[in-house]
N, C-alpha and C positions, 0 to 999 in steps of 0.2 A: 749775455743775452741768451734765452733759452729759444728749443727751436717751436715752441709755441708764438713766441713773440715773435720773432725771427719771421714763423708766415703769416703773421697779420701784418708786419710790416711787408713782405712781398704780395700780401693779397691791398692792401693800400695802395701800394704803389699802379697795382696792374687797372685798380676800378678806377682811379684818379685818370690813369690813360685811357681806358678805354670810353669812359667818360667824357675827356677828352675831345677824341673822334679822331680816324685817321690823318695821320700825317703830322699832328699838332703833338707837341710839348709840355710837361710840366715841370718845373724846378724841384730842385730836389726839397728846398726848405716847404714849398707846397706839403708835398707829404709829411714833412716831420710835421709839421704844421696840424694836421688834420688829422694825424695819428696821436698828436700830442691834446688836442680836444677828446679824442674817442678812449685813453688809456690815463688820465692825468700828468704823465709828465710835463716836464717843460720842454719845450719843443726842439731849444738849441741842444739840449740833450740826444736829442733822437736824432742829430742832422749825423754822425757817425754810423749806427748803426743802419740808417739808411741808407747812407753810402755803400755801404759794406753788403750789403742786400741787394743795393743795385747795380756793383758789381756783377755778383754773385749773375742776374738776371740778364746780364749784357754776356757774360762767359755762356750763358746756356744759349745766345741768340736770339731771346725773347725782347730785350732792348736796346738801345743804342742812348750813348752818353754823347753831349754834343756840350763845345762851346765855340762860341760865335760860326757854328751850322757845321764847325768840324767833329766828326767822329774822335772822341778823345777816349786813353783809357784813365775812368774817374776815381781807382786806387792815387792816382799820380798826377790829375788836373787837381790846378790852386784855383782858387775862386768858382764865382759862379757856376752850376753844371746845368742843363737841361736833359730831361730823358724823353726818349718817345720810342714808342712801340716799334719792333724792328719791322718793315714790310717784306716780305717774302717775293721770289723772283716771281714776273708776272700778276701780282696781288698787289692792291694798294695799301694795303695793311694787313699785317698780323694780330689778330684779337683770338687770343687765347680763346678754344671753343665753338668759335664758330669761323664761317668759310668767309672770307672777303672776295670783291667781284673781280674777276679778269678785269688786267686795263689793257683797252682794245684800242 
C-alpha cells in the first residue's frame, strides 16, 4: 500500500466520521466499502489496510476503536470493530479542523 493510498484511505475514514456527526460510529467495512466504490477494488480487500490505517489514527488520538462501546486496540480485536472520532477533554467531539462546543 503506497502512502498515496494509504491517505485516502485515512482521509475516507475521517469524512465518513465526521459525516457521521459527534459521538456516532461507523464500521470499519463502512469504509472499505465506500473506498472500494471510489478506487475499484473489492472492498473485503480493503478491510486490512483499513485497519491498519485506523490503527495508525487511534495511535495519533484522532480515533477510538470500540467493540461492544469498549475502547479496544483493533491490531488485536477479532470481529466486528466500530470507530468514532476521539472527543477531546471538555469538547464533544474532535472534528479535525474545526473547534467543537464546550459541554457545559
Amino acid at each position: 500500500m503506497g502512502d498515496a493510498f494509504a491517505e485516502r484511505i485515512r482521509e475516507c475514514v475521517l469524512e465518513l466520521l465526521i459525516a457521521r456527526g459527534p459521538g456516532r460510529t461507523i464500521c470499519v467495512s463502512e469504509a472499505a466499502q465506500t473506498l472500494a466504490t471510489r478506487s475499484g477494488y473489492h472492498w473485503h480487500d480493503l478491510m486490512r489496510p483499513v485497519r491498519t490505517i485506523s490503527a495508525q489514527l487511534a495511535d495519533s488520538g484522532t480515533i477510538e476503536a470500540l467493540q461492544q462501546e469498549e475502547i479496544v486496540d483493533i491490531r488485536v480485536a477479532r470481529g466486528p470493530v466500530r470507530l468514532r472520532l476521539r472527543a477531546l477533554p471538555g469538547q464533544r467531539s474532535a472534528l479535525p479542523g474545526q473547534r467543537s462546543a464546550e459541554v457545559g
